[in-house]
SESE-881303 format. One record per residue (C-alpha): residue number from 1; residue in one letter; x, y, z. Coordinates in pm, whole numbers, padded with zeros to 5 digits, always signed. Example, Ala and Ser with C-alpha at 12.3 -4.5 7.8 and 13.67 -1.06 7.14 Angstrom:
residues 2
<num 1 | residuo A | px +01230 | py -00450 | pz +00780>
<num 2 | residuo S | px +01367 | py -00106 | pz +00714>
end
This chain:
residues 87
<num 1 | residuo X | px +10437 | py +03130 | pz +06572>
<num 2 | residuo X | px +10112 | py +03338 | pz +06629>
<num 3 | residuo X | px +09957 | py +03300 | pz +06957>
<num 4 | residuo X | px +09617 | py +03179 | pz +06752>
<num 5 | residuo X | px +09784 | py +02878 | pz +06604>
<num 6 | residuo X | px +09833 | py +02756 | pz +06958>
<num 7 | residuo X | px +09610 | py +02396 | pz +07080>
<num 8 | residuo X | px +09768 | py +02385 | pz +07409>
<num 9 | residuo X | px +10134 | py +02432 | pz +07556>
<num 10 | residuo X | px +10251 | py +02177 | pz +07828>
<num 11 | residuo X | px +10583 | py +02103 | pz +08063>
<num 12 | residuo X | px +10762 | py +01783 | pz +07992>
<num 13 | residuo X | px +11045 | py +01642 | pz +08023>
<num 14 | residuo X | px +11186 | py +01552 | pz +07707>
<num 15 | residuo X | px +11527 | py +01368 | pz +07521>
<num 16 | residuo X | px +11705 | py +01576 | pz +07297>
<num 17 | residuo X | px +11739 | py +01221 | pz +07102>
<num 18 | residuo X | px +11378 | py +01218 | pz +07041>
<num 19 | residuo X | px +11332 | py +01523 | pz +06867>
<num 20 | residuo X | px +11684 | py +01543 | pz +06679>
<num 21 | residuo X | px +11965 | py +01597 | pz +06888>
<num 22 | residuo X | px +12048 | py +01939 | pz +07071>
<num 23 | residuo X | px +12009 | py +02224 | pz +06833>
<num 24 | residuo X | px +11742 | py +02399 | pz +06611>
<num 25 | residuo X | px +11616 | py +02085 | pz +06485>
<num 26 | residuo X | px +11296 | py +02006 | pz +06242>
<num 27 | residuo X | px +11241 | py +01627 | pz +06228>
<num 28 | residuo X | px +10903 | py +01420 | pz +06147>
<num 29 | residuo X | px +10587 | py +01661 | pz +06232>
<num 30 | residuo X | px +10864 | py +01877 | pz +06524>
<num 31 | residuo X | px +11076 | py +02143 | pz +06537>
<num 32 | residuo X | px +11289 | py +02183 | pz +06836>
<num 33 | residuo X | px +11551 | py +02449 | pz +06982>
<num 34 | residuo X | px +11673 | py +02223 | pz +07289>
<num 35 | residuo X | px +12016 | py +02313 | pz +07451>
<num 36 | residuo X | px +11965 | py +01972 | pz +07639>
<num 37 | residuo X | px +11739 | py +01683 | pz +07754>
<num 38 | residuo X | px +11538 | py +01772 | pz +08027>
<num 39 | residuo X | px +11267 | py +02013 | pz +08095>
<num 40 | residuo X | px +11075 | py +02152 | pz +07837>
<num 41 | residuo X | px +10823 | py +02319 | pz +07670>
<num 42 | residuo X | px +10605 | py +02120 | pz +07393>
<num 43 | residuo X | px +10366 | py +02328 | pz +07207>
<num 44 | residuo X | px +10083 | py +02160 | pz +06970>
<num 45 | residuo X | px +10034 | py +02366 | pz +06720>
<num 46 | residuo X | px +09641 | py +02317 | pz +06523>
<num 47 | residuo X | px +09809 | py +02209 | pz +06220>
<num 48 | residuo X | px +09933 | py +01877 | pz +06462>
<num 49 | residuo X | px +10297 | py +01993 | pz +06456>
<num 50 | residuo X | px +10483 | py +02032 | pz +06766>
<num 51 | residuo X | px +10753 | py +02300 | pz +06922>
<num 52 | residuo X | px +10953 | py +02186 | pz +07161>
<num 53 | residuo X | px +11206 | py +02449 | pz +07399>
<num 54 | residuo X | px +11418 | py +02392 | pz +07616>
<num 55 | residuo X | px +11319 | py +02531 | pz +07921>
<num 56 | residuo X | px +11623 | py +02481 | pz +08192>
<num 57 | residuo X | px +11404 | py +02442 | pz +08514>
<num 58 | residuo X | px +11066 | py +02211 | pz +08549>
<num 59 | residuo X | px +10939 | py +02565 | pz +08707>
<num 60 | residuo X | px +11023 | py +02780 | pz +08390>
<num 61 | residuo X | px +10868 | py +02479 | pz +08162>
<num 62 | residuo X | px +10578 | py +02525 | pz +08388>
<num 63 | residuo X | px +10566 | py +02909 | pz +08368>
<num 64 | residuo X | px +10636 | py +02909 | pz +08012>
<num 65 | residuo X | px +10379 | py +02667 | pz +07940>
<num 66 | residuo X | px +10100 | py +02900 | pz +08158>
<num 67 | residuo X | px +10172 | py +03219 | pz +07952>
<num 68 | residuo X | px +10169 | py +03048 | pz +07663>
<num 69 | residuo X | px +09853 | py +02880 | pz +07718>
<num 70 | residuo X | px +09672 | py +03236 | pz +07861>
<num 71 | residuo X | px +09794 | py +03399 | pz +07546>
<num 72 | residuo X | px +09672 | py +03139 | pz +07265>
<num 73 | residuo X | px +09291 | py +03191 | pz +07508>
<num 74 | residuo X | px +09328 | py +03551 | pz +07470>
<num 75 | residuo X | px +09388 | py +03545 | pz +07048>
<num 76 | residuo X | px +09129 | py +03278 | pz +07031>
<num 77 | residuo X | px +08872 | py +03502 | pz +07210>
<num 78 | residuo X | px +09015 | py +03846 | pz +07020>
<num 79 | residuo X | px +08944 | py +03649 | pz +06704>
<num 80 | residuo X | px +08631 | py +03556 | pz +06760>
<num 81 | residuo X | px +08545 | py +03933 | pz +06861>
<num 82 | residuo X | px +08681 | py +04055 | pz +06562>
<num 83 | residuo X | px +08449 | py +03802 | pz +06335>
<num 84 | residuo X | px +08177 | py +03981 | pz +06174>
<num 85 | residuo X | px +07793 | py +03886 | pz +06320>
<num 86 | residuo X | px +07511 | py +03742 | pz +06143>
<num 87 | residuo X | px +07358 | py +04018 | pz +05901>
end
């Protein structure tokens, strides 16, 4: 997914169950690549859909989640650079 189409990525701690199962998984408004339950990586998208990933450690989720979040900022702020200014 483009790093513009990014609201906000967060840790959790999620249940495979609730997404799915384990697996590439696309159910209600998710998709979801978890290996396991545990710690994650939920994405909401600006369309409302979610991504979840399974992350293996609460400190990767965490990590993930930062450079995620610092990259959607940065396309946000390179989009509205590149928008053409009142003529």
């Amino acid at each position: 997914m483009p790093a513009v189409d990014i609201a906000a990525a967060a840790p959790a701690d999620v249940k495979a169950a609730d997404y799915g199962g384990w697996g590439w998984r696309h159910h209600e408004d998710a998709t979801a690549m978890l290996v396991s339950s545990g710690p994650a990586v939920v994405v909401r998208r600006l369309n409302g859909r979610r991504v979840a990933l399974s992350a293996g450690t609460a400190a990767a989720a965490d990590t993930l989640a930062g450079i995620l979040n610092r990259a959607a900022e940065r396309a946000r702020q390179d989009g509205q650079s590149q928008q053409p200014g009142p003529r």
